[in-house]
N, CA, C and O atoms as a GROMACS GRO file, in nm:
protein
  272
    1UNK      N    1 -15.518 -13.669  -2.003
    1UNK     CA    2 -15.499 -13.811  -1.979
    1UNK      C    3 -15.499 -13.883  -2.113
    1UNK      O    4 -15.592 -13.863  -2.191
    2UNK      N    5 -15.393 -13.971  -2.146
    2UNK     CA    6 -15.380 -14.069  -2.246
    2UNK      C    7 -15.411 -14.208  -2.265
    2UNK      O    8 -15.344 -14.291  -2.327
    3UNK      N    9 -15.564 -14.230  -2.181
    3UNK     CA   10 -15.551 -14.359  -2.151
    3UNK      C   11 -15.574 -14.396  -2.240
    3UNK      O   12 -15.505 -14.495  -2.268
    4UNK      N   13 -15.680 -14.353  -2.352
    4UNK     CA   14 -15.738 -14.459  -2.467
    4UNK      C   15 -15.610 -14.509  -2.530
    4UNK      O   16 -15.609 -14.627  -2.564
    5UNK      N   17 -15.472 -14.415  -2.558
    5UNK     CA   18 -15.340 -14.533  -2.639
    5UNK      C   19 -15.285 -14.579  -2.525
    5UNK      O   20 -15.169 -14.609  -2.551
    6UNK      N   21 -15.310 -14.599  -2.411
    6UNK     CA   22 -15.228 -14.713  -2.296
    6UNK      C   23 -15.300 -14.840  -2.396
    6UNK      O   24 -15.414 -14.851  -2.440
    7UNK      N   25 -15.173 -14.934  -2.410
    7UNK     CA   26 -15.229 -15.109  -2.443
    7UNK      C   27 -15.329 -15.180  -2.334
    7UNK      O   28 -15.301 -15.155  -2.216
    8UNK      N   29 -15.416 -15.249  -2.352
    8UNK     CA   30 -15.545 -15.286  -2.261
    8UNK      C   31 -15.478 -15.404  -2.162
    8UNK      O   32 -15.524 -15.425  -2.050
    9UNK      N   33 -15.393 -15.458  -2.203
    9UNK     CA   34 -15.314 -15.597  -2.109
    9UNK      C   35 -15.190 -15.487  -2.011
    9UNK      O   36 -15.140 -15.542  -1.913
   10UNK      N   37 -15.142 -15.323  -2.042
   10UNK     CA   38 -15.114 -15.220  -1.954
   10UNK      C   39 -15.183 -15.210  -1.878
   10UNK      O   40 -15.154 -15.258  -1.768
   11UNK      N   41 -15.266 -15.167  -1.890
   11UNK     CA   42 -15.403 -15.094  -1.790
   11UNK      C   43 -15.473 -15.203  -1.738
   11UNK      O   44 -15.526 -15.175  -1.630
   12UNK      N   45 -15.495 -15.333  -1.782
   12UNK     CA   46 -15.542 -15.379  -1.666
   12UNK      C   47 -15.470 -15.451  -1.569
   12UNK      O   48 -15.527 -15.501  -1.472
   13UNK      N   49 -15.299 -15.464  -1.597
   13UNK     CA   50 -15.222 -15.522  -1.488
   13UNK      C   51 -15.168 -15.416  -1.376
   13UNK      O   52 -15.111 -15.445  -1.270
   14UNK      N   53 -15.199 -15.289  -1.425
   14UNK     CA   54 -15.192 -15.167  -1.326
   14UNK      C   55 -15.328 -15.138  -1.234
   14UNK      O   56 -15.332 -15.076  -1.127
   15UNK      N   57 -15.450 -15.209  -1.316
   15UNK     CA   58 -15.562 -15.152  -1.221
   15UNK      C   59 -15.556 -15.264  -1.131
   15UNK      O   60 -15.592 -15.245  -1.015
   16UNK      N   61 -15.506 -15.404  -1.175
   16UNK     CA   62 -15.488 -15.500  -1.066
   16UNK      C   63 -15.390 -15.501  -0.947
   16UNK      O   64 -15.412 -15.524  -0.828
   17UNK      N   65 -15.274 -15.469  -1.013
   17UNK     CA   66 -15.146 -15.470  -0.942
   17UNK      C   67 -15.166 -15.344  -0.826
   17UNK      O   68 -15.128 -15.357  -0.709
   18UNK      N   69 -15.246 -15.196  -0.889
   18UNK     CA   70 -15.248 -15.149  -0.769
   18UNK      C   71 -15.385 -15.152  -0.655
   18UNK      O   72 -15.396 -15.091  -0.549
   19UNK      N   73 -15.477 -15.244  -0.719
   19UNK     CA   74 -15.596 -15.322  -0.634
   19UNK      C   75 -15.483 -15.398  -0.509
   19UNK      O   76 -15.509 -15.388  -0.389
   20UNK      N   77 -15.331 -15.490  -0.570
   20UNK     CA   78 -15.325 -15.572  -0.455
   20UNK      C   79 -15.212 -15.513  -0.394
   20UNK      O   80 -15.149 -15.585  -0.317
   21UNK      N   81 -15.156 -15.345  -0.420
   21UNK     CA   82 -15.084 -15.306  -0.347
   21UNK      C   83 -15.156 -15.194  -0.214
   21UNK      O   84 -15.107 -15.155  -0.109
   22UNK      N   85 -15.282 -15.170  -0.274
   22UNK     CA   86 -15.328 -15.092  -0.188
   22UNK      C   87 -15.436 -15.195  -0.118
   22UNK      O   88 -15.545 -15.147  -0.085
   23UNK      N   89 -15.412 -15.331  -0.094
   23UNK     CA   90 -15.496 -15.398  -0.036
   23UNK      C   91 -15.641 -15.403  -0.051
   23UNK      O   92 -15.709 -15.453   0.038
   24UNK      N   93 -15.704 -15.346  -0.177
   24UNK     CA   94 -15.847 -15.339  -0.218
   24UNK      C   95 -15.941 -15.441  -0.247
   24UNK      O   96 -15.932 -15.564  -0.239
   25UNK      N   97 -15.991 -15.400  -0.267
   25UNK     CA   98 -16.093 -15.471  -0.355
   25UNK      C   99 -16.078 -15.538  -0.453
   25UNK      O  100 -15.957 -15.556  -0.445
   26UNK      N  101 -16.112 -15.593  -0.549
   26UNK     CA  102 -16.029 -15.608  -0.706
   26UNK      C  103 -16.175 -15.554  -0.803
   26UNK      O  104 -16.286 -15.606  -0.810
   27UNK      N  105 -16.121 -15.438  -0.866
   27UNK     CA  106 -16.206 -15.398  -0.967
   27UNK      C  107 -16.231 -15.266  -0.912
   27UNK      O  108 -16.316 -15.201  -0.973
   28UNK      N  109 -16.142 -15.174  -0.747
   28UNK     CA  110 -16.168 -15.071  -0.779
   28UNK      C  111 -16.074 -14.968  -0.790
   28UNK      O  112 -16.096 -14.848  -0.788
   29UNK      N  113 -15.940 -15.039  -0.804
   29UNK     CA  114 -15.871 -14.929  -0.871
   29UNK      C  115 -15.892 -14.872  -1.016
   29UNK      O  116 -15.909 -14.951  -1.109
   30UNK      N  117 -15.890 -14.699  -1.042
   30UNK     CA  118 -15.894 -14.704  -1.165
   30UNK      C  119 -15.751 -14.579  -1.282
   30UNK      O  120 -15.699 -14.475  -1.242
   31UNK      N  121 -15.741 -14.612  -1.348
   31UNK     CA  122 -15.639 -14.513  -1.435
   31UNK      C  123 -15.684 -14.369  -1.403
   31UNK      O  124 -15.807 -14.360  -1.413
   32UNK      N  125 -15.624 -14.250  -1.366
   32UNK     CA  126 -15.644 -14.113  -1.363
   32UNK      C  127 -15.574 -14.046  -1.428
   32UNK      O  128 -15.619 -13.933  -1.440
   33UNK      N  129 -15.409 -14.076  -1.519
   33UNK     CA  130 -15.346 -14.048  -1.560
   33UNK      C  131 -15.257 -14.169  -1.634
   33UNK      O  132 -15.241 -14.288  -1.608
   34UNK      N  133 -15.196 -14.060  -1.765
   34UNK     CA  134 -15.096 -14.186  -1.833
   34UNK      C  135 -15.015 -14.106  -1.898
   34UNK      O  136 -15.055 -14.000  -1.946
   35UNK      N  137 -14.873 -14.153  -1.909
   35UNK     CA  138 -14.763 -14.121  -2.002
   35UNK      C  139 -14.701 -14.196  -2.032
   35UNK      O  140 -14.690 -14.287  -1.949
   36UNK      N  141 -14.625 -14.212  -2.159
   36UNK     CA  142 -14.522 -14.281  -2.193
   36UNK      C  143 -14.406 -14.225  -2.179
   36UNK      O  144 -14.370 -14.112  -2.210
   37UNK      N  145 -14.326 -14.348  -2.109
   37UNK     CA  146 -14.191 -14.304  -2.042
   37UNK      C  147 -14.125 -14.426  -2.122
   37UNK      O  148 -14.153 -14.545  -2.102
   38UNK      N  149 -14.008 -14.364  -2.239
   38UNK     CA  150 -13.946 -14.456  -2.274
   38UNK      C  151 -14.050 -14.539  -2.370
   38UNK      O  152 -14.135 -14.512  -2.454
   39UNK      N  153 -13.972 -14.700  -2.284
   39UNK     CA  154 -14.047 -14.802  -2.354
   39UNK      C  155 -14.159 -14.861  -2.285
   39UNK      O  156 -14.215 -14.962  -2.329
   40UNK      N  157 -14.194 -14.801  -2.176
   40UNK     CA  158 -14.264 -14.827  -2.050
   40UNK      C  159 -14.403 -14.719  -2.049
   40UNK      O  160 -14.407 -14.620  -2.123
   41UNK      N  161 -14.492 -14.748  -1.971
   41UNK     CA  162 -14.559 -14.626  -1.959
   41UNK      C  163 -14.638 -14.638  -1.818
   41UNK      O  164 -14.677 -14.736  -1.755
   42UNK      N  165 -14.648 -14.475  -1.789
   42UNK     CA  166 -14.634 -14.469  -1.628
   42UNK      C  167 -14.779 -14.400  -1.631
   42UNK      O  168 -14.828 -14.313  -1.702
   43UNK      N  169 -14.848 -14.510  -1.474
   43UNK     CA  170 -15.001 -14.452  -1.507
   43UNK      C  171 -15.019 -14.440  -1.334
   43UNK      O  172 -15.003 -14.519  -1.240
   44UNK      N  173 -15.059 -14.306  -1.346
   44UNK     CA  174 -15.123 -14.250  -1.228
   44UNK      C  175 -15.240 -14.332  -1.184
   44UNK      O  176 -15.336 -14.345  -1.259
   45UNK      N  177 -15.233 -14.398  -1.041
   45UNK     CA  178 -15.345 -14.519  -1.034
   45UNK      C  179 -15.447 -14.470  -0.870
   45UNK      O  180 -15.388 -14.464  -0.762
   46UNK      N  181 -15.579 -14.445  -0.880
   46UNK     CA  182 -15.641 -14.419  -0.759
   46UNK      C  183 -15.725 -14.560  -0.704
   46UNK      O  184 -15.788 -14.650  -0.759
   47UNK      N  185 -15.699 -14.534  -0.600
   47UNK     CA  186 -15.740 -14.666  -0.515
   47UNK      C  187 -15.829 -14.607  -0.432
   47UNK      O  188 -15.769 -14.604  -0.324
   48UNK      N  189 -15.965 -14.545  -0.411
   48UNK     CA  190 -15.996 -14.523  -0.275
   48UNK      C  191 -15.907 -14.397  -0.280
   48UNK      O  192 -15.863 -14.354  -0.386
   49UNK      N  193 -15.881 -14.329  -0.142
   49UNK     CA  194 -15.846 -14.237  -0.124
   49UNK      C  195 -15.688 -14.220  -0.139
   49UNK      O  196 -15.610 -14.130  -0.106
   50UNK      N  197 -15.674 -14.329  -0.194
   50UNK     CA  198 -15.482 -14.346  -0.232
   50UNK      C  199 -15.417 -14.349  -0.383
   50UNK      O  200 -15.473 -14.401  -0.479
   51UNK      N  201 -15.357 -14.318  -0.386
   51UNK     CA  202 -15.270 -14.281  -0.528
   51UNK      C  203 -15.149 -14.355  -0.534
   51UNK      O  204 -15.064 -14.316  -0.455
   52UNK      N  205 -15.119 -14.444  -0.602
   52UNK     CA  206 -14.984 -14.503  -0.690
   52UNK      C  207 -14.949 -14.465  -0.807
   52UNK      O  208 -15.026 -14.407  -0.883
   53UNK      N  209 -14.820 -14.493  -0.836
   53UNK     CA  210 -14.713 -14.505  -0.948
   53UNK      C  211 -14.741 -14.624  -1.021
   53UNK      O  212 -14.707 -14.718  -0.951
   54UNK      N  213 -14.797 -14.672  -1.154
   54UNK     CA  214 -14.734 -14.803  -1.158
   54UNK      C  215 -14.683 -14.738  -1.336
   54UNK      O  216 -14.728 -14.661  -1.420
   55UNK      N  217 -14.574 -14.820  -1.320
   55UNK     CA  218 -14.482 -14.844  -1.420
   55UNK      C  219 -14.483 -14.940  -1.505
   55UNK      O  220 -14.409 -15.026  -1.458
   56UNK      N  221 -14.538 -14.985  -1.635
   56UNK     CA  222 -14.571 -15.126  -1.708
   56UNK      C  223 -14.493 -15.104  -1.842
   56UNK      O  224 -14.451 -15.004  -1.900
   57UNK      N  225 -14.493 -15.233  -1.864
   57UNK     CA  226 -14.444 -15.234  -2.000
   57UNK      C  227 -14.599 -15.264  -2.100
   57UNK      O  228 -14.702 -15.322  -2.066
   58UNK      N  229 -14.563 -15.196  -2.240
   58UNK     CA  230 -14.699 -15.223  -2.310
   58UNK      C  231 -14.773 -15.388  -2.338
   58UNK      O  232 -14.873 -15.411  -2.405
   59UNK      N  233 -14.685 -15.489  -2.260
   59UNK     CA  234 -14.729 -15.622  -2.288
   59UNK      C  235 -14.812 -15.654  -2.181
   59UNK      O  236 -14.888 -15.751  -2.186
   60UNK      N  237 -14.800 -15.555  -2.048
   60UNK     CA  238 -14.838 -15.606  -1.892
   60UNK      C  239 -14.757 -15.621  -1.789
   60UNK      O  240 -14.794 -15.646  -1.674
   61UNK      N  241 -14.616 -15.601  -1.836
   61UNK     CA  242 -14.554 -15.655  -1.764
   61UNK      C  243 -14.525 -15.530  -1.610
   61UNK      O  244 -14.449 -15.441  -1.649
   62UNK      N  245 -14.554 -15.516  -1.506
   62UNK     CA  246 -14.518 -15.406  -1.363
   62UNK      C  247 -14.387 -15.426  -1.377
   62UNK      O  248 -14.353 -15.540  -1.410
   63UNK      N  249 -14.277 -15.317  -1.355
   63UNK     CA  250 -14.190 -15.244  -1.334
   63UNK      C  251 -14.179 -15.247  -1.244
   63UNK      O  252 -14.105 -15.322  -1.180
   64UNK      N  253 -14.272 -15.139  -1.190
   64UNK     CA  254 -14.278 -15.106  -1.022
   64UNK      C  255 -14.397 -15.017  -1.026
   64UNK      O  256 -14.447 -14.954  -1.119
   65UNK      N  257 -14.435 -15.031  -0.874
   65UNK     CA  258 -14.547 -14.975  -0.805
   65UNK      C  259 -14.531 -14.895  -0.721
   65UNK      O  260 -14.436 -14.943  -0.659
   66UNK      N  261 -14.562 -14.788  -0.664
   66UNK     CA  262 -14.515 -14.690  -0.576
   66UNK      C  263 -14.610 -14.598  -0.559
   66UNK      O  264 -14.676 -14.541  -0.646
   67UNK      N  265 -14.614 -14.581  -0.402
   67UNK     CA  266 -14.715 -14.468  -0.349
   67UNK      C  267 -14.648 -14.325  -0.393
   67UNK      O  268 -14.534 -14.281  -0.407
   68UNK      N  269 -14.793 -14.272  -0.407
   68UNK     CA  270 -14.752 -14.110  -0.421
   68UNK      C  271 -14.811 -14.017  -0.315
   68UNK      O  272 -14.787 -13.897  -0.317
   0.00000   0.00000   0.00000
């Protein structure tokens, strides 16, 4: 896992974004995985017993979100 070089305004619009795709809580999704794809970087996100895609750009910006 690559989280420590994910950018911190990345990782926390993915731990949010997939808090409000998996209808959670806010504060308990967390990073399990990371790569850089491109100019983007794609972080394996656990929610509870659920797993997303999210796709960010290094400023914050979601791409997309997607169950796995």
């Amino acid at each position: 896992m690559a989280t420590g070089e994910v950018p911190q305004a990345a990782l926390d619009a993915c731990m949010r974004g997939a808090d409000e795709f998996q209808d959670a809580t806010p504060g308990t999704s967390v990073a399990n995985g990371a790569e850089c794809s491109g100019p983007n970087w794609v972080l394996t996100m656990g929610t509870g017993a659920y797993t997303s895609k999210c796709t960010v750009t290094g400023s914050g910006k979601i791409v997309s979100m997607d169950p796995v």
